[in-house]
C-alpha positions as CSV (number, residue, x, y, z in Angstrom):
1,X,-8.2,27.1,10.1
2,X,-7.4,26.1,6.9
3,X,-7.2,22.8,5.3
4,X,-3.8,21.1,5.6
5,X,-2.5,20.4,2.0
6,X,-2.5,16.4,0.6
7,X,0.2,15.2,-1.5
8,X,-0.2,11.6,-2.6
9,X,2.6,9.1,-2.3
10,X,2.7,6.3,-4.9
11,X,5.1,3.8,-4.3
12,X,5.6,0.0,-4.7
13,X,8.2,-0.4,-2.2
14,X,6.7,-0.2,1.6
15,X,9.7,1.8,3.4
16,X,9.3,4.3,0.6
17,X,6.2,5.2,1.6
18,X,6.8,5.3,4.7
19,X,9.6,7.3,4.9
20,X,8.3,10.1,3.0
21,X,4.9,10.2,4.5
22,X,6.4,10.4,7.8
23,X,9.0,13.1,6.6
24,X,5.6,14.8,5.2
25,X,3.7,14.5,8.0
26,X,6.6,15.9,10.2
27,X,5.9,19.7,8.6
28,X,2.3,19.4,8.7
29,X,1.1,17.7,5.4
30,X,-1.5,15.0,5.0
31,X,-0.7,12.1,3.6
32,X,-2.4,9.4,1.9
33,X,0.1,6.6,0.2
34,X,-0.8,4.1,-2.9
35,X,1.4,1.1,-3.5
36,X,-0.1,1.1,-6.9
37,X,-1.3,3.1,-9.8
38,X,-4.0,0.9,-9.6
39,X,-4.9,1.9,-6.1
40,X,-4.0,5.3,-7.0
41,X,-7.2,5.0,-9.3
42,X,-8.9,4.7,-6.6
43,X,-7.8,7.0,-4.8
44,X,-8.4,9.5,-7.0
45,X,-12.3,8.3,-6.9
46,X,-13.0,10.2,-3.7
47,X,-10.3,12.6,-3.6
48,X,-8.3,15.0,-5.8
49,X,-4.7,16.2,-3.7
50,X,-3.0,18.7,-4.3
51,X,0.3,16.8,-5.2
52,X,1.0,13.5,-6.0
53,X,4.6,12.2,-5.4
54,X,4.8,9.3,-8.3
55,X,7.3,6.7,-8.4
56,X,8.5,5.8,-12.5
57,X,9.2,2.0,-12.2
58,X,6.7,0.1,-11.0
59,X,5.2,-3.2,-11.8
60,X,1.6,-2.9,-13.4
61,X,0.8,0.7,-15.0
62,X,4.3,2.3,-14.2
63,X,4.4,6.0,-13.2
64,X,4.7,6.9,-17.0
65,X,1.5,5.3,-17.9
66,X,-0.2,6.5,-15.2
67,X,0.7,10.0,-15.5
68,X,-0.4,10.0,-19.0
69,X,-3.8,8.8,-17.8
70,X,-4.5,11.1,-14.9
71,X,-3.6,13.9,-16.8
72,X,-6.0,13.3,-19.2
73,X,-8.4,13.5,-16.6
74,X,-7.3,15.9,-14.6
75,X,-5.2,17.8,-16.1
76,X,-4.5,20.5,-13.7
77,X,-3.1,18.0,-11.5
78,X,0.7,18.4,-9.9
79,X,2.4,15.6,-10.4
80,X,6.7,15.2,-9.1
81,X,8.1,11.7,-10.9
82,X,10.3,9.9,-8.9
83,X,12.3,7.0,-9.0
């Protein structure tokens, strides 16, 4: 069996998140959700996804800021900008 695909959601907004992880979860994908590009750090600590579904305007490090960053990590990561 093979292993489900992850797609990270990063959202400050709480019905966000949970709207699209359930939708997500729905056809099978895992789902782990950040309401933070600080928590999104740590997230990315213990596990690399293999999508990450970023909102834009956030308070803190907004999506921009925080794609710049992670791609300069990780630069083969997949990243979809939202707002």
């Amino acid at each position: 069996m093979s292993k489900p695909f992850t797609i990270f959601i990063v959202d400050d907004h709480e019905s966000i998140l949970t709207s699209v992880s359930s939708a997500l979860n729905d056809e099978s994908y895992r789902t782990l959700t950040f309401s933070s590009a600080e928590a999104l750090r740590e997230g990315l600590r213990s596990e690399i996804p293999d999508l990450i579904l970023l909102d834009i305007r956030m308070p803190g490090i907004d999506g921009l800021e925080a794609l710049r960053e992670m791609k300069a990590l990780f630069p083969n990561l997949t990243v979809i900008l939202m707002s």
